[in-house]
C-alpha positions, 0 to 999 in steps of 0.5 A: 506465502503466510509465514509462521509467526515470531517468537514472543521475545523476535516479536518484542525486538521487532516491535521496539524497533517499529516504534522507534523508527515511527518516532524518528519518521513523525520527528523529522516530520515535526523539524521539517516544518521549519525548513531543515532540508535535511529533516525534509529528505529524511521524511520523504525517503523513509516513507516514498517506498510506502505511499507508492506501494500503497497508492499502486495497490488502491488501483492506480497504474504504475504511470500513475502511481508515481505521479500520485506519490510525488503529488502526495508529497508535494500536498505534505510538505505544504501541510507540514507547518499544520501537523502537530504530531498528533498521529504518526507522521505514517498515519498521516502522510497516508491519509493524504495519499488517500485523498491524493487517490480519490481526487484523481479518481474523481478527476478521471472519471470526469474525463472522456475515456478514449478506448475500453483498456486505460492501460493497454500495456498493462493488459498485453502483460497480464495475457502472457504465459505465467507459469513460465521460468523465472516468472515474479511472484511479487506481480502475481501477488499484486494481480490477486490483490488487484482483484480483491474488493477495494475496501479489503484490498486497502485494509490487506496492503496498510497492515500487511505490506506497509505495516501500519497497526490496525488502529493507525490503519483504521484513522487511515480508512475513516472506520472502525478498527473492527472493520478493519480487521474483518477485511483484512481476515476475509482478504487473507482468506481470500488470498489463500484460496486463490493462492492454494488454486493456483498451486493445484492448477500449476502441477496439473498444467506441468504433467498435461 
């Protein structure tokens, strides 16, 4: 569901509030460096929610999701005395998650499948019944996206659910911040549409 737009002065709030909070995140990342344990945790709880969704949505399973997320941390922390600050530490830490998904799906493709489904737990769900009582919208939403192209998928999931802008998501993907938002622009409608078919087929299933 797209929801309405904010006010100019709830969108101001939300935008002082995004920016501070940027700037403690890219803080204890800049204290981290020396070893504070407690800069470390408060770097990796505040941004853990955010490099697994995002590695989960760029293709990963969710086995394979979490490893990747503890693997992007392990790969940060042994980065940090290089970061400067430069960028936010969000812009950072998800380039290193992009590297992390690349390099394991590098690793993978080396590797000898051994049967056509990967994940074939995975598969058996995505045969159920979805129109059933109680069924998550948040795992439809997640298929949809699963079928998006790749490049539209990450540019959909870096600004709308991890909320990066579009500039920071752009030094993320490695193109320009044009590219990005005509990715995000078409992923939307795409989403839209498959969101709006759903909903037509939905009432037609309940009178059959």
């Amino acid at each position: 569901m797209i929801t309405p737009a904010l006010s100019s002065s709830s969108s101001s709030r939300a935008d002082v509030t995004d920016a501070s909070r940027e700037e403690s995140i890219t803080a204890w990342a800049l204290d981290a460096r020396g070893g504070d344990p407690v800069a470390v945790e408060r770097f990796v709880r505040a941004l853990h929610q955010d490099v697994r969704r995002y590695v989960a949505f760029l293709g990963a399973d969710p086995q394979s999701a979490d490893d990747l997320t503890q693997d992007t941390f392990l790969r940060a922390l042994g980065s940090l005395p290089r970061f400067e600050g430069r960028s936010s530490a969000r812009t950072w830490l998800l380039s290193i998650a992009r590297r992390a998904v690349v390099d394991s799906i590098r690793y993978t493709s080396t590797r000898p499948r051994l049967s056509d489904t990967e994940d074939w737990q995975t598969a058996a769900e995505r045969t159920q019944p979805r129109d059933l009582p109680g069924f998550d919208d948040g795992i439809a939403l997640a298929e949809l996206l699963d079928m998006l192209p790749r490049d539209r998928r990450e540019a959909f999931v870096l600004t709308q659910l991890v909320g990066l802008p579009y500039a920071e998501a752009a030094d993320v993907s490695a193109c320009p911040v044009g590219t990005v938002r005509s990715r995000v622009a078409r992923a939307r409608t795409t989403l839209i549409c498959w969101l709006d078919d759903a909903e037509e087929r939905t009432p037609a299933a309940a009178a059959a």
